[in-house]
BAFI-98998 format. One record per residue (C-alpha): residue in three letters; x, y, z. Coordinates in steps of 0.05 Angstrom, whole numbers, plus 5000, padded with zeros to 4 digits. Layout:
<sites>
ALAXYZ ...
</sites>
This chain:
<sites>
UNK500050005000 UNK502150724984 UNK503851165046 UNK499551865047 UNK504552515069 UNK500452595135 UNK503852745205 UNK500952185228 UNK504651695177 UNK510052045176 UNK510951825258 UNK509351175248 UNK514451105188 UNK519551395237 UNK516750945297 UNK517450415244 UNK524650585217 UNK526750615302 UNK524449915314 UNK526949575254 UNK533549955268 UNK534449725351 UNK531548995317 UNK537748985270 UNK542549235313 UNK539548645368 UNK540948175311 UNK547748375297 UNK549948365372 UNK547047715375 UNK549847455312 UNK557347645342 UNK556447375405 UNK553446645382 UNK559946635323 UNK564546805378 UNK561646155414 UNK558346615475 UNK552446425504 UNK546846995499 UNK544447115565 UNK537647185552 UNK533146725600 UNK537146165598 UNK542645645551 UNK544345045550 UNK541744415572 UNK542543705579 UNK549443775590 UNK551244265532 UNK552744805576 UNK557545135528 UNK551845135475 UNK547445665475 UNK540045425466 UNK537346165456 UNK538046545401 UNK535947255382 UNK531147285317 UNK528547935277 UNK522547965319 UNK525147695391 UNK529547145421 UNK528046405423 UNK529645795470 UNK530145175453 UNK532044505472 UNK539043935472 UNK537843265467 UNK543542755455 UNK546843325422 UNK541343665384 UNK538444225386 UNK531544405371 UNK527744955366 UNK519144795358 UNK514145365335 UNK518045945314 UNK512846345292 UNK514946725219 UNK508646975200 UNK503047375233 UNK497446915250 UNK493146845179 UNK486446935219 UNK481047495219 UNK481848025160 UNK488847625157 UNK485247015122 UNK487046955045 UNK491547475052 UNK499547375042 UNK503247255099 UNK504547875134 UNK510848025189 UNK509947735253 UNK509448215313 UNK515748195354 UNK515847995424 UNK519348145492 UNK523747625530 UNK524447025515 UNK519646585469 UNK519645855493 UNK521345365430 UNK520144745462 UNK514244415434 UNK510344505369 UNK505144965374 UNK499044875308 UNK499244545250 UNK494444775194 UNK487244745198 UNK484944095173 UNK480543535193 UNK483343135253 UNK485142385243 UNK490142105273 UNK490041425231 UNK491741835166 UNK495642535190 UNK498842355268 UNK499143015270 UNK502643215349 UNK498243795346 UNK490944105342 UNK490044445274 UNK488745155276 UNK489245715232 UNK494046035271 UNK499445525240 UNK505445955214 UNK510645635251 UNK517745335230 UNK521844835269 UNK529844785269 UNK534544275292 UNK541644445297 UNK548244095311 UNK551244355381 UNK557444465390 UNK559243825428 UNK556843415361 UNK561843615317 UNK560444305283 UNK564344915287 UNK562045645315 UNK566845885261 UNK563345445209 UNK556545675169 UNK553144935167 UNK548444795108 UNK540944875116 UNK535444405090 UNK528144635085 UNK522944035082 UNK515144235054 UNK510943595069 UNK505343305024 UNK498643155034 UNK495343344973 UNK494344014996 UNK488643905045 UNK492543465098 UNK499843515135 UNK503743865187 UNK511043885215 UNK509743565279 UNK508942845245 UNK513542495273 UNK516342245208 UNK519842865194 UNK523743015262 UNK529843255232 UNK535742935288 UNK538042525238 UNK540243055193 UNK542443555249 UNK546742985269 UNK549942905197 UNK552243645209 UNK546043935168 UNK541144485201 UNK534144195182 UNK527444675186 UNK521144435167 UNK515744965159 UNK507844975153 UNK502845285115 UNK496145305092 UNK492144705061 UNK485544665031 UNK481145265031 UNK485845625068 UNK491445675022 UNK488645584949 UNK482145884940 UNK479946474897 UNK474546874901 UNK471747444860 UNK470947954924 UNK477847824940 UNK480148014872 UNK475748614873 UNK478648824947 UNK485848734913 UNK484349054847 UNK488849794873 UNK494849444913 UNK496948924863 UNK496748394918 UNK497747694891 UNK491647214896 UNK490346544905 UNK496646114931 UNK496546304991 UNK500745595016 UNK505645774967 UNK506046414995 UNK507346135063 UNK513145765034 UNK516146375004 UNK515246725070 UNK518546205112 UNK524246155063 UNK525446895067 UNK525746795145 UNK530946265141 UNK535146825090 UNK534747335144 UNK535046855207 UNK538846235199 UNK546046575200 UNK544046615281 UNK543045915283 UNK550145725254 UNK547345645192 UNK549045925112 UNK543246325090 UNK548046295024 UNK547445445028 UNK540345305029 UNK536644574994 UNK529444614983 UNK526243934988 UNK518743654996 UNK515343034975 UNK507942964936 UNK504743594940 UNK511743894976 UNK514743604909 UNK510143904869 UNK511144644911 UNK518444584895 UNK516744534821 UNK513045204827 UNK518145564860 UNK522945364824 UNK519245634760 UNK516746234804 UNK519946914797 UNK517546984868 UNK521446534900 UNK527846694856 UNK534646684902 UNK531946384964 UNK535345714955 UNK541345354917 UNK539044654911 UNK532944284905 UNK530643454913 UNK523643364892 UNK520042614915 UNK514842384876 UNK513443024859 UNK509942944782 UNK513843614744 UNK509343574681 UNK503543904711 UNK500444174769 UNK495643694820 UNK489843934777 UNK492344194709 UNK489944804679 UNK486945104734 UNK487945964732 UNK485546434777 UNK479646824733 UNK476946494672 UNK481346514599 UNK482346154542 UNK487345694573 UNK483445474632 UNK481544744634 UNK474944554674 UNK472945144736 UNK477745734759 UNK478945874823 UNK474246414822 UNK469246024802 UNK470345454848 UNK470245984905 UNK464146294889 UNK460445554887 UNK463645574955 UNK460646134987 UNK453446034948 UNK452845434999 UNK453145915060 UNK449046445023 UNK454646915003 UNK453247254937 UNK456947804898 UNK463848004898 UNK463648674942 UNK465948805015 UNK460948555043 UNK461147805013 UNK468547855036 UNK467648025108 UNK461947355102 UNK467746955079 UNK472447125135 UNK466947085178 UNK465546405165 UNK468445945223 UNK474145495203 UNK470844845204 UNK465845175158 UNK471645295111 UNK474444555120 UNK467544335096 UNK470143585111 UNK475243695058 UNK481143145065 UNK484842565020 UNK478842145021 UNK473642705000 UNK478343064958 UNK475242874884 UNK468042834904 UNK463643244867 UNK461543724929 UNK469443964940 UNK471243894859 UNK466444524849 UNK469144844903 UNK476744654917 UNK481644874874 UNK486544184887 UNK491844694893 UNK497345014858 UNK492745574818 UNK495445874752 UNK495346734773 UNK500647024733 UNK505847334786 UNK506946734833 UNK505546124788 UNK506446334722 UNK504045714680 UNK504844964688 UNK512244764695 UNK512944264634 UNK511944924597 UNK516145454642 UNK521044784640 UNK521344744565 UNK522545434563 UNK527745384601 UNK524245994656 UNK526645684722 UNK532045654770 UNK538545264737 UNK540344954812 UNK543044194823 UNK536843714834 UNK536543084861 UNK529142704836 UNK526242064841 UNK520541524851 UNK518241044882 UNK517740364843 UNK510040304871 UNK508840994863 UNK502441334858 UNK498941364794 UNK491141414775 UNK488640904732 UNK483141014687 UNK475940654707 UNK472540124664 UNK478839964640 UNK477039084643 UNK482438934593 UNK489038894573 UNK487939154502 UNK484139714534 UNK489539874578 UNK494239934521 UNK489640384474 UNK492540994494 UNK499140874460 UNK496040794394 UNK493840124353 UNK501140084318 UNK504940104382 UNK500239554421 UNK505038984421 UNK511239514443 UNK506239704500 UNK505638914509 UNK512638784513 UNK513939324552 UNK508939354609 UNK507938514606 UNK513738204583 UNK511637544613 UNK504737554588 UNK502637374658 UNK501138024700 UNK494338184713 UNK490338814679 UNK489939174736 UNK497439124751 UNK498539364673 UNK493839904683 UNK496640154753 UNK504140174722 UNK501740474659 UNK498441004701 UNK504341104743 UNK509441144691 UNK504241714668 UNK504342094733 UNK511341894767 UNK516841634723 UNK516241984665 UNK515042644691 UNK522742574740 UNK525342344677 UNK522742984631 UNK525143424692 UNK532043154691 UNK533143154618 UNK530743974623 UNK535844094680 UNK541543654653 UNK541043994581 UNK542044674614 UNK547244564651 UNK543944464720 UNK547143784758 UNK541343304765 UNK541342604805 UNK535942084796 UNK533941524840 UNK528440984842 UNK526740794913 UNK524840044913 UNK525439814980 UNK520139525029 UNK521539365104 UNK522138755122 UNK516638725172 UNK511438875104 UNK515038555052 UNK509938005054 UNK503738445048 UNK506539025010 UNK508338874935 UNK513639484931 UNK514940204950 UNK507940624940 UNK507941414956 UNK511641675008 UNK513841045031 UNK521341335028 UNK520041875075 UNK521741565141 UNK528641255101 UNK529742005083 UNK529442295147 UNK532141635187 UNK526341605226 UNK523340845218 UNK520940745282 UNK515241175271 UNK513040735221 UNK514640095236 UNK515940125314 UNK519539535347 UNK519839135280 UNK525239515247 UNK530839095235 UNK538939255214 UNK538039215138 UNK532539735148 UNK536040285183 UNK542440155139 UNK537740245082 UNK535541015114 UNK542341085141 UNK544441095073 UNK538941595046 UNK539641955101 UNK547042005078 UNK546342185008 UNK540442765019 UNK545243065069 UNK551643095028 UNK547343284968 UNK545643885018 UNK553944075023 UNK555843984969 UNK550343844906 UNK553543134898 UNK550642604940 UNK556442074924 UNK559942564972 UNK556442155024 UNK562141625017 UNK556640965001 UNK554640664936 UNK557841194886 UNK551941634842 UNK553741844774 UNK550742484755 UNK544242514708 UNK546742284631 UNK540742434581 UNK545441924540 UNK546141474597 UNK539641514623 UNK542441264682 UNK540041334761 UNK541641014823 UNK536940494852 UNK535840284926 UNK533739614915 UNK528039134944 UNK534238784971 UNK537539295012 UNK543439444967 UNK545040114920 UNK544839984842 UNK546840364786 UNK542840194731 UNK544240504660 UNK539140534630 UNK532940534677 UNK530139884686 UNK523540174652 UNK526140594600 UNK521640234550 UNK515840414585 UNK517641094594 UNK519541194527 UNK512541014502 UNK509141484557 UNK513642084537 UNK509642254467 UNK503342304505 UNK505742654561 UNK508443154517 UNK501943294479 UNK498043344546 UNK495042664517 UNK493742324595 UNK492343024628 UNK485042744630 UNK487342144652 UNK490942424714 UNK486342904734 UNK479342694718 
</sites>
């Protein structure tokens, strides 16, 4: 917003200018005094026998404690963002207000507002809109890294098909990494209504200030990532070091920043799980109505929305109904199992939404064009990945239609060599091909051909305590091997090979993290990304590390890749 030359802005701009000053000048002192290995005395350090280490450590809008165990430090709900609640809801993030003394960073505060179930999303948390929270863990001193020595910093956005997820799952405690010398921060923002809806009243109430619209979770992401640029140098970290990486949905955010002018600068390095890279969750979708918008935009989706509380119109007064609605009213039961049901198709956008400033277009074409950050990526699958298959599909000749009648008995050979596999098992890797392995392979062959270092992997193992009931790796399954945290799988029942399997993972992300080449990690050596080649590394349903060149279903990709590149199976995907 433009400032108005009256008296009374001018003192606030000067109260403004006074605070922000003493706030960088805090920052600085603080800053000196944790890289000259002083504690900052302010409400307490160390802990568990770290006494040397301080656990408090000043921020841009206050200082924050947190917590040593076994040599880690970790610091729970750092707020970066003002709560997104009130006249704050579908707005960007704005700053958080600072605070005196000492903020206790102990314990995770909110995840995002989203239906509880435990079964599906252990979430360690209520949900709450009030969500905008970031968690660090840290090496201490006593653990091996230097006061003198910026560590790298790795920031983790979790899936959940934009509707579900939070960072207190256990899954992604980040120990592991801390204790491979990495700083790990995992930060939330908003799913489902909260952070991708458009509506025509909030485009209207926008229309003067240029405010972007729509992705508002994305915008959460930025915002967090431009907290760890100004705040992780306090926390031993390099604000100059910094690997974006996410899984599923977080996969498919990493995409869009890395396409998004936006978010241009705020990281080096990227690794994307399962994360598609053709197109977004549901393709085509824009914020207001053109000639490239496939099915409902957002605005139209949002106004379906708020016709079923009896908000018409797009003035000031439908807005203040929408943000007046409580949040289980915006929820509207919307989760993964309600997702695609007619009800929450009308009037959920499924995410990333095409607007023009943040997310430009859908990254096959920003990644053809070659508009997006030239950083090294590490990408992969999972050998069971998702996919969607196509219904009424009863045979095999059926399934194989899509490639066209003269390249049936390729598809044949390709996708049932044996002649034995079932139709739904052709049609499930068909359909996954489509959505998973293809799409990592189209990415890599973008960044490798411009230059950008690119690593690709195919995650096949199972732990032992499934192997008999699961038939291979399905989404996310390589989440817990990522961040070495198995037991909150798999409890009790993990054995050796399984935690050298994540030891090993856990390895490769983190020296991908130092130095953009994971073979760095001193295991199974993994050739960079030859188009030539089309080589990537494999963790195997045995346990081991295998270089295969090519990819074990290079055929199968190689009939996919026509289609995908005409938007042939968009419909497929994304029915």
């Amino acid at each position: 917003m433009k400032s108005t030359n009256t008296p009374r802005n001018h003192v606030l701009e000067k109260f403004r200018f006074y605070v922000v000053l003493t706030q960088t000048r805090l920052k600085r002192l603080s800053t000196l005094l944790v890289s000259s290995g002083v504690a900052v005395m302010l409400g307490g350090c160390g802990d568990s026998g770290s006494s040397t280490t301080p656990t408090t450590t000043m921020t841009d809008a206050g200082a924050v404690q947190g917590a040593t165990t076994n040599g880690v430090i970790a610091y729970k709900g750092i707020p970066f963002a003002a709560p997104p609640v009130g006249n704050l809801r579908w707005q960007p993030p704005q700053p958080v207000a600072a605070w005196n003394g000492v903020l206790q960073a102990t314990s995770f505060v909110h995840d995002c507002m989203q239906p509880v179930d435990p079964a599906a999303t252990p979430l360690a948390t209520t949900p709450s809109e009030d969500c905008l929270y970031l968690n660090i863990w840290r090496p201490t001193s006593s653990s091996g890294s230097s006061s003198n020595t910026k560590l790298p910093v790795m920031v983790w956005i979790y899936g959940g098909g934009y509707v579900v997820g939070g960072t207190s799952m256990p899954e992604y405690d980040g120990t592991q990494f801390a204790k491979q010398g990495v700083i790990l921060v995992t930060l939330n923002y908003r799913v489902g209504r909260f952070g991708f809806f458009g509506h025509p009243a909030l485009t209207a109430a926008a229309a003067q200030s240029g405010q972007v619209l729509g992705n508002y979770g994305y915008m959460d992401q930025i915002a967090a990532l431009k907290w760890v640029q100004r705040n992780i140098a306090n926390f031993g970290g390099d604000p100059g070091n910094v690997t974006l990486f996410g899984e599923s949905a977080g996969g498919e955010s990493i995409h869009n920043l890395l396409t998004s002018p936006l978010a241009a600068g705020l990281f080096q390095k990227a690794i994307n799980e399962s994360g598609n890279g053709r197109v977004n969750q549901y393709y085509g979708r824009s914020l207001t109505r053109n000639s490239k918008t496939f099915g409902a935009s957002a605005e139209e989706q949002g106004t379906v929305f708020a016709q079923q509380f009896g908000i018409n119109g797009a003035d000031t007064n439908a807005l203040q109904a929408l943000r007046a609605l409580s949040a289980d009213q915006v929820v509207d039961g919307l989760d993964i199992t309600t997702l695609n049901t007619p009800q929450n198709v009308a009037t959920f956008s499924g995410g990333a939404i095409v607007d023009g400033k943040l997310v430009l277009d859908e990254p096959e074409n920003l990644y053809n064009s070659g508009q997006f950050a030239k950083v090294p990526l590490l990408l992969g699958v999972n050998n069971a990945d998702l996919g969607f298959s196509t219904p009424g599909i009863t045979t095999k000749d059926q399934a194989y239609a899509i490639f066209g009648a003269q390249n049936v008995a390729a598809a044949s050979s390709a996708f049932d060599p044996t002649g034995t596999a079932t139709v739904a098992a052709v049609e499930s890797q068909i359909s996954r091909v489509i959505t998973m392995d293809e799409p990592a392979r189209f990415v890599a062959r973008n960044f490798t051909s411009r230059g950008a270092p690119t690593y690709l992997y195919r995650f096949s193992y199972v732990a032992q305590s499934v192997q008999n009931t699961v038939s291979g790796a399905v989404h996310a399954a390589e989440v817990p091997y990522v961040f070495d945290t198995l037991a909150s799988q798999y409890g009790n029942a993990v054995t050796s090979q399984d935690e050298q399997v994540a030891q090993r993972m856990n390895a490769y992300w983190a020296a991908f993290a130092k130095t953009g080449n994971p073979s760095d990690a001193g295991v199974t050596n993994w050739p960079v990304y030859s188009i030539a080649l089309d080589n990537q590394i494999e963790f195997t349903a045995a346990g081991t590390m295998q270089v295969d060149q090519p990819n074990p279903v290079k055929a199968q990709i190689d009939l996919v890749q026509p289609l995908n590149d005409a938007n042939l199976t968009v419909n497929r995907q994304y029915q």
